[in-house]
NUFITOR-19588 format. One line per field, with one value per residue (C-alpha): x, y, z; chain. Coordinates in nm, 3 decimals, decimal comma, padded with zeros to 5 digits, always signed. Layout:
N
X = [X  ...]
Y = [Y  ...]
Z = [Z  ...]
milum = [A  ...]
# end
This chain:
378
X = [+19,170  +19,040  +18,718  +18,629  +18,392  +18,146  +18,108  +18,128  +17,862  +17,670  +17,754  +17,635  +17,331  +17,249  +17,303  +17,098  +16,785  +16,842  +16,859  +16,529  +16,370  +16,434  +16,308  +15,975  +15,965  +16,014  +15,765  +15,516  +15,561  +15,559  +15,202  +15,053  +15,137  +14,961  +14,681  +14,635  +14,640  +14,388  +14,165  +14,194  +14,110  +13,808  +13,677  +13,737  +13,537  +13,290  +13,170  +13,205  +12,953  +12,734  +12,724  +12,654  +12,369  +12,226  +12,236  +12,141  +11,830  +11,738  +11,742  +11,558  +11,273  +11,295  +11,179  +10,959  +10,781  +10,783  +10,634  +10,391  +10,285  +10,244  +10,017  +09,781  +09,774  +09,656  +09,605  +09,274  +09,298  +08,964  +08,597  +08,509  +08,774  +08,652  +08,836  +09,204  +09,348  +09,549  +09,860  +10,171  +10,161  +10,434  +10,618  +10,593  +10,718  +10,996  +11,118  +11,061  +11,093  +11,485  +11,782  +12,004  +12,069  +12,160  +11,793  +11,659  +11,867  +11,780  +11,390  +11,413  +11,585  +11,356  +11,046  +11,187  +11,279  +10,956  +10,818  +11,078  +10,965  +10,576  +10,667  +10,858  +11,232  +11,446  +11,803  +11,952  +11,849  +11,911  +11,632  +11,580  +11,696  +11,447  +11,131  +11,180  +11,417  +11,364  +11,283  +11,542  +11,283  +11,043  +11,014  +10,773  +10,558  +10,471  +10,239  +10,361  +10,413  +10,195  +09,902  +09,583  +09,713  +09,992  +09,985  +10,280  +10,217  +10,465  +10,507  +10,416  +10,383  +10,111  +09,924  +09,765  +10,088  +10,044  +09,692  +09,768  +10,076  +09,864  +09,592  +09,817  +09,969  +09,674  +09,508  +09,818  +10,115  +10,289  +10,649  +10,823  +11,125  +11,349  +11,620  +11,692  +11,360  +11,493  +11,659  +11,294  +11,267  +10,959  +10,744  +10,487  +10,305  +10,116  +10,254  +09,999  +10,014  +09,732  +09,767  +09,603  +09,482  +09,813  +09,700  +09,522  +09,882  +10,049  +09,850  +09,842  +10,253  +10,265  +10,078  +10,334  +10,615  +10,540  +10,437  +10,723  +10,980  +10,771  +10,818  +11,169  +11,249  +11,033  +10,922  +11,244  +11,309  +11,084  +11,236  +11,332  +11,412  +11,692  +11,831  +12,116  +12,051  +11,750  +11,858  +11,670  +11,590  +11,710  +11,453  +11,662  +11,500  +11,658  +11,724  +11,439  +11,202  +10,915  +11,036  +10,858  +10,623  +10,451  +10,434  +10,224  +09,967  +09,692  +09,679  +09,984  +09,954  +09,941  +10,263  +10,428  +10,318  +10,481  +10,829  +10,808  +10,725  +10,985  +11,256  +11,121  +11,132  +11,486  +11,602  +11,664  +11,662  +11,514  +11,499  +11,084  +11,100  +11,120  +10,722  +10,675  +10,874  +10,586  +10,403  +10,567  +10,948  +10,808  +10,678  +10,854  +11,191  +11,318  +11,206  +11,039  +10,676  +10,329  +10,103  +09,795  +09,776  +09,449  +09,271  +09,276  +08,961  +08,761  +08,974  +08,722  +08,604  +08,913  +09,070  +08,805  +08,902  +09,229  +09,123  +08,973  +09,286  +09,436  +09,706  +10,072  +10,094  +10,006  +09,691  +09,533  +09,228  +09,252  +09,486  +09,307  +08,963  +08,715  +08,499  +08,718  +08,735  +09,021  +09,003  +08,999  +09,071  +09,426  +09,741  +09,613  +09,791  +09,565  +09,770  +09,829  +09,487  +09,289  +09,489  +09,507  +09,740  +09,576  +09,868  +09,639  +09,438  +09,678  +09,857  +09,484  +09,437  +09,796  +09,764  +09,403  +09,517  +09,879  +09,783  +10,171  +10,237  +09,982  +10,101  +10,440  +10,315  +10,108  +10,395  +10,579  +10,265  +10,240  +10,435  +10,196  +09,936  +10,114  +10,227  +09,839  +09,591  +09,486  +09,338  +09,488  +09,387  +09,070]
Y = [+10,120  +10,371  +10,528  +10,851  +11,094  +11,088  +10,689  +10,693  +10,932  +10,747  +10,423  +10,576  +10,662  +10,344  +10,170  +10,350  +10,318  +09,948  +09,960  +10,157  +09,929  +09,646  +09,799  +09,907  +09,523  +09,400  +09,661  +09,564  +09,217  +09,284  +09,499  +09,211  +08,950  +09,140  +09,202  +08,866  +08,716  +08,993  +08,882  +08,530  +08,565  +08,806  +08,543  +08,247  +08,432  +08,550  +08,194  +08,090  +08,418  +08,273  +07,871  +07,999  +08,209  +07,973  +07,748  +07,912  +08,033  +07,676  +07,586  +07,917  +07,806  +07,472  +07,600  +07,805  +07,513  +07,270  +07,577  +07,684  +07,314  +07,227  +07,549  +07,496  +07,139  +07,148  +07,523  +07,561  +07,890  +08,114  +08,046  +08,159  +07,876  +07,587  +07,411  +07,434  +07,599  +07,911  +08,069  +08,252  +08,677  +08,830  +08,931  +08,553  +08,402  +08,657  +08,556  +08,279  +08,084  +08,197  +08,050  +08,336  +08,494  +08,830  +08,868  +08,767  +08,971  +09,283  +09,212  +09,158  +09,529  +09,664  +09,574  +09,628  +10,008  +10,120  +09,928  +10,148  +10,449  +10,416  +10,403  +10,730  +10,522  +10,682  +10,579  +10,223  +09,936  +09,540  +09,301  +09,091  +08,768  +08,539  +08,721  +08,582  +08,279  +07,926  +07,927  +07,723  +07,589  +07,430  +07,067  +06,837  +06,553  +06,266  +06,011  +05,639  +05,449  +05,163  +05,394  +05,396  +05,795  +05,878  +06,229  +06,472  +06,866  +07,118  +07,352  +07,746  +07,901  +08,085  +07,846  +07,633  +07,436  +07,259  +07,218  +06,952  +06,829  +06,694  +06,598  +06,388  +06,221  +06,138  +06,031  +05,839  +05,826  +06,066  +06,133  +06,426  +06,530  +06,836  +06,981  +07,028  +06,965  +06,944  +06,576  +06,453  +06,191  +05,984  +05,964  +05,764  +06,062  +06,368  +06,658  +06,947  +07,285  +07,559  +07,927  +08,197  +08,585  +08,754  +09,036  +08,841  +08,634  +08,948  +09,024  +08,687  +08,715  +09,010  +08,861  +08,634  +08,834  +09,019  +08,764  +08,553  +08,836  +08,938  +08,597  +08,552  +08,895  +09,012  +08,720  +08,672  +08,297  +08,166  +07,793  +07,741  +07,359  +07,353  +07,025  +07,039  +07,186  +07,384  +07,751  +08,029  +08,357  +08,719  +08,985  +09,191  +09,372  +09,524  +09,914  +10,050  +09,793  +09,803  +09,793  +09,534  +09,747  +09,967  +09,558  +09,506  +09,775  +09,790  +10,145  +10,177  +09,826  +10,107  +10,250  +09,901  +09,841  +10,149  +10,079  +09,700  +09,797  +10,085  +09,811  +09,583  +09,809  +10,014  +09,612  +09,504  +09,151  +08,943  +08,589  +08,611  +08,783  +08,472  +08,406  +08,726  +08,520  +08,546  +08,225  +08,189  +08,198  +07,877  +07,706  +07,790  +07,934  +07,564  +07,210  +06,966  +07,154  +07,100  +06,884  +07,085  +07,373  +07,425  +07,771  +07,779  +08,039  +07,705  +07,401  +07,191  +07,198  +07,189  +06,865  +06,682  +06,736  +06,681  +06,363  +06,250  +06,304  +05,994  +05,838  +05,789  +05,441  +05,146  +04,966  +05,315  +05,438  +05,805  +05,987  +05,961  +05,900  +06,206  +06,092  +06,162  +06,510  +06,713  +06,765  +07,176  +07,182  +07,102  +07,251  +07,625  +07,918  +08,014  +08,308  +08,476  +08,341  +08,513  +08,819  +08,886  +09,164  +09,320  +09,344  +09,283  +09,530  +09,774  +09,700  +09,720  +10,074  +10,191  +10,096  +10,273  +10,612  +10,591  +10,446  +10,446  +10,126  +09,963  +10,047  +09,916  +09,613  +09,605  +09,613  +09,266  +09,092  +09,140  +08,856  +08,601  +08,754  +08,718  +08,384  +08,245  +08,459  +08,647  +09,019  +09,311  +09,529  +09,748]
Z = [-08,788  -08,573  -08,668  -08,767  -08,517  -08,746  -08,767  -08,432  -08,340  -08,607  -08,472  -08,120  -08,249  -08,400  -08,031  -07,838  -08,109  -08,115  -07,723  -07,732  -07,949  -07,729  -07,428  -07,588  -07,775  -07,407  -07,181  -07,498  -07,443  -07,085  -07,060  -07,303  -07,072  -06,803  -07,004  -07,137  -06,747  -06,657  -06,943  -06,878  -06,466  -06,545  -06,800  -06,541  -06,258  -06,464  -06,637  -06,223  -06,207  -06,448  -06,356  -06,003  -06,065  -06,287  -05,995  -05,730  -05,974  -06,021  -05,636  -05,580  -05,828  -05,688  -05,338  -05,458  -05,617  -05,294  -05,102  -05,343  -05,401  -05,016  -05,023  -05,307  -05,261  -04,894  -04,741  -04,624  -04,453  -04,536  -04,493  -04,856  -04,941  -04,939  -05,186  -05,045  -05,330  -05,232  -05,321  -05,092  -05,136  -05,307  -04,984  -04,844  -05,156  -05,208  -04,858  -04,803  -05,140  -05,187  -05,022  -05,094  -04,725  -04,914  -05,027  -04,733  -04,534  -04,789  -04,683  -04,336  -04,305  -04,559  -04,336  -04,016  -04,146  -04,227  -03,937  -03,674  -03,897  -03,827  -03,419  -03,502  -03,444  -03,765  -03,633  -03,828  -03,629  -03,725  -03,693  -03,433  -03,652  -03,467  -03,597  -03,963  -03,962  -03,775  -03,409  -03,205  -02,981  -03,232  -03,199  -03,384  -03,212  -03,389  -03,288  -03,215  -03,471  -03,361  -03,328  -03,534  -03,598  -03,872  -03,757  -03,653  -03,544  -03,557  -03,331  -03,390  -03,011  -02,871  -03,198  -02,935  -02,872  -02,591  -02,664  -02,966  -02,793  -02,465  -02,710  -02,941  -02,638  -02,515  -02,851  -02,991  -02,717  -02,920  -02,880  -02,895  -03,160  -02,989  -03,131  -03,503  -03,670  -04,001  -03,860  -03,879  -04,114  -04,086  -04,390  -04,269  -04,094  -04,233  -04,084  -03,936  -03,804  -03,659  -03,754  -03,650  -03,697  -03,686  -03,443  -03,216  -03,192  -03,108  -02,826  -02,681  -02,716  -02,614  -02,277  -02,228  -02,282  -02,030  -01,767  -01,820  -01,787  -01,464  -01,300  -01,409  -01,275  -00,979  -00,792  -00,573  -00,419  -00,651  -00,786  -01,130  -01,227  -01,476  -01,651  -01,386  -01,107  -00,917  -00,901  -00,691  -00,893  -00,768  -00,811  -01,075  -01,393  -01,701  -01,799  -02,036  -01,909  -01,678  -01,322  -01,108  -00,939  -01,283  -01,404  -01,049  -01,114  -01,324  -01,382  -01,537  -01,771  -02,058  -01,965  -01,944  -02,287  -02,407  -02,256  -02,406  -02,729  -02,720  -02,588  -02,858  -03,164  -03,046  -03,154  -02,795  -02,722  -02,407  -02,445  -02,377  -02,682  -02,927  -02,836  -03,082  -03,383  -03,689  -03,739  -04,053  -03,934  -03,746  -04,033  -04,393  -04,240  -04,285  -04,347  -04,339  -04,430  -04,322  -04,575  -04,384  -04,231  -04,051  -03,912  -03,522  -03,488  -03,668  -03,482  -03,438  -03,796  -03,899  -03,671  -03,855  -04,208  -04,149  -04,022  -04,305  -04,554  -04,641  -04,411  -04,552  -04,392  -04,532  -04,372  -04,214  -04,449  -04,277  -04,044  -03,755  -03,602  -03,712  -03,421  -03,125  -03,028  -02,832  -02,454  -02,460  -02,108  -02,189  -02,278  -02,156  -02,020  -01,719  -01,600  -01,984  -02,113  -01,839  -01,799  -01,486  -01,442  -01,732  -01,994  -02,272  -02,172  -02,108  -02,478  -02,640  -02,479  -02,596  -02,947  -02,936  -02,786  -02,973  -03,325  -03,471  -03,238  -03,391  -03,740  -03,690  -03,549  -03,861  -04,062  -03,927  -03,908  -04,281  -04,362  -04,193  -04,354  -04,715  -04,641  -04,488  -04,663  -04,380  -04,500  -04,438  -04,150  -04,257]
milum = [A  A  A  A  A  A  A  A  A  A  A  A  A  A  A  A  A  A  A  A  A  A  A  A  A  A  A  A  A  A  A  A  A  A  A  A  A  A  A  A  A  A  A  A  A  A  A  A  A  A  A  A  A  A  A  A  A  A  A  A  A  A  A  A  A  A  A  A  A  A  A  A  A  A  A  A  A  A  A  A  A  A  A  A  A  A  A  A  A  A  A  A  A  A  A  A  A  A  A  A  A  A  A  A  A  A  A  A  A  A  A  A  A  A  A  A  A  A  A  A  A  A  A  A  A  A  A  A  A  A  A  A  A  A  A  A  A  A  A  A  A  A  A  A  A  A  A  A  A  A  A  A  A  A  A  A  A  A  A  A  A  A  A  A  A  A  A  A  A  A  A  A  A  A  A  A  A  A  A  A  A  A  A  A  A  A  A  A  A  A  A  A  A  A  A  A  A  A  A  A  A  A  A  A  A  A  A  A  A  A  A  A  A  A  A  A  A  A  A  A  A  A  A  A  A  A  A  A  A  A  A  A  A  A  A  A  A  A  A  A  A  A  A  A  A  A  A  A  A  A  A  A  A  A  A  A  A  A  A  A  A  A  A  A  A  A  A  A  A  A  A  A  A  A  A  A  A  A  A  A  A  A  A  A  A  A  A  A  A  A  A  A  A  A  A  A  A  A  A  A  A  A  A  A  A  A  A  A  A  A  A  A  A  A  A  A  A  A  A  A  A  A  A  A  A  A  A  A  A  A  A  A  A  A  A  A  A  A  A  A  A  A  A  A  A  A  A  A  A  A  A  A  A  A  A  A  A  A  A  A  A  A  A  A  A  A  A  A  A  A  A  A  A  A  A  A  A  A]
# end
């Protein structure tokens, strides 16, 4: 029986709520389902959040420990301090006592912004990554292990390097470790290093920059033995630095330092550069750590004590003979030491008429001075 118009509007009506209801039971059901995945990945990542930085907090403190206990246990850095005990500055252990490269990265900037800003340099500039993190040239030399010695130095340039490497060959037919240091695992040897006043460092770095680049650069048909084959050098220098002849005169040694340090600080990168990596990129960038870490200004002194620490192998009463004393006519830089085109001199006068390059320079050498107690310039 056919229905009315009325039933069947009603009946109409009645279809399309039903239909309606369905679709909002289904988008409802739909929009929980996405909610209910959203919740569950943001509670997933964030308990990966959490396990990670709880982690990465305990490795960080972990670090932090070794460093602070290689420090306190054996530092012997100033001559009020007799007693070894000394702790890493604030800005050391913030560096250098995290793994986390984002921190590290965060400081480097930070330090090498407001050192560009003292030289008057206000344009974004990366670091020079070498100044901060491990050298790639550091070795370590160890001495023989059939030696009266258990000692091992690691190398910090422009520290006296080859001064304790020629020594310790001489002393202990030493051998020497290249490559990645952190392979070196003897544990039968105490390991050593020199510092030194940061400044003084600088200038000596700053010496050799400069000669090195010279002789690489201006001294045509001069030989250069390589691993694999001997190559003859083209006098050829680089844009922005000295030219050949203002690096030959005297009178303009002052000027020379100006365009180096402008080269250096605009972020510009020459592979005599590394010698101005901080002591401390050297020596806590990565492992393994010195045991002692002795005061080059007092080396003499200071060889002895550390010859009287214990040895770490069995049948040696101390780590080496107290009695013997290093050759100093080793292991030394005639041409830098003596400065004898007068770079020094010519840097010393620049940062005395132009004090803002000696404030910037002030600024990355205060990391070596937070990480080895040196004070602060006056």
């Amino acid at each position: 029986v056919p229905f009315s118009i009325e039933e069947n509007k009603h009946r109409e009506t009645e279809s399309r709520l039903i239909l309606r209801v369905c679709v909002c039971v289904c988008f409802g059901m739909r929009q929980a389902f996405f909610v209910s995945s959203f919740l569950s990945h943001f509670l997933f990542h964030l308990s990966s959040f959490l396990s990670h930085l709880a982690s990465s907090s305990r490795l960080s403190f972990r670090l932090s420990s070794s460093l602070t206990f290689h420090t306190l246990s054996s530092l012997s850095l100033s001559k009020n301090n007799r007693s070894g005990s000394l702790s890493f500055g604030k800005e050391c252990a913030s560096y250098y006592g995290t793994t986390r490269k984002e921190t590290r990265g965060k400081i480097r900037r930070e330090i090498w912004k407001e050192a560009r800003q003292e030289v008057g340099l206000l344009l974004p500039s990366n670091p020079p990554h070498y100044l901060f993190e491990s050298h790639p040239f550091s070795d370590i030399v160890s001495c023989s292990p059939s030696s009266t010695s258990s000692l091992a130095y690691k190398e910090v340039w422009k520290n006296g390097n080859n001064f304790f490497e020629h020594n310790l060959y001489r002393l202990c037919n030493a051998r020497r470790h290249p490559g990645r240091i952190d392979t070196f695992q003897r544990r039968d040897v105490l390991l050593f290093s020199f510092v030194r006043d940061p400044f003084s460092r600088f200038v000596s770095a700053y010496r050799e920059v400069v000669f090195r680049y010279y002789r690489r650069s201006c001294r045509p048909g001069v030989s250069d033995k390589t691993k694999t084959r001997k190559r003859t050098r083209q006098a050829k220098t680089i844009p922005g630095f000295p030219s050949c002849s203002e690096m030959r005169n005297a009178n303009q040694s002052s000027l020379v330092a100006r365009k180096v340090l402008t080269y250096f600080f605009s972020g510009s990168h020459i592979p005599e550069e590394l010698h101005f990596a901080l002591q401390s990129a050297f020596l806590l960038s990565r492992p393994p750590y010195p045991s002692f870490y002795g005061r080059l200004e007092r080396q003499e002194e200071e060889w002895k004590r550390l010859c009287r620490l214990p040895s770490p192998r069995k049948g040696l009463s101390s780590s080496c003979n107290p009695s013997v004393l290093l050759d100093t006519r080793v292991g030394v830089h005639k041409e830098t030491s003596s400065d004898s085109m007068s770079h020094g001199k010519g840097l010393l006068h620049l940062l005395k008429t132009e004090p803002k390059w000696r404030r910037g320079i002030d600024v990355l050498l205060r990391m070596d001075r937070s990480c080895f107690s040196f004070p602060n310039p006056g």
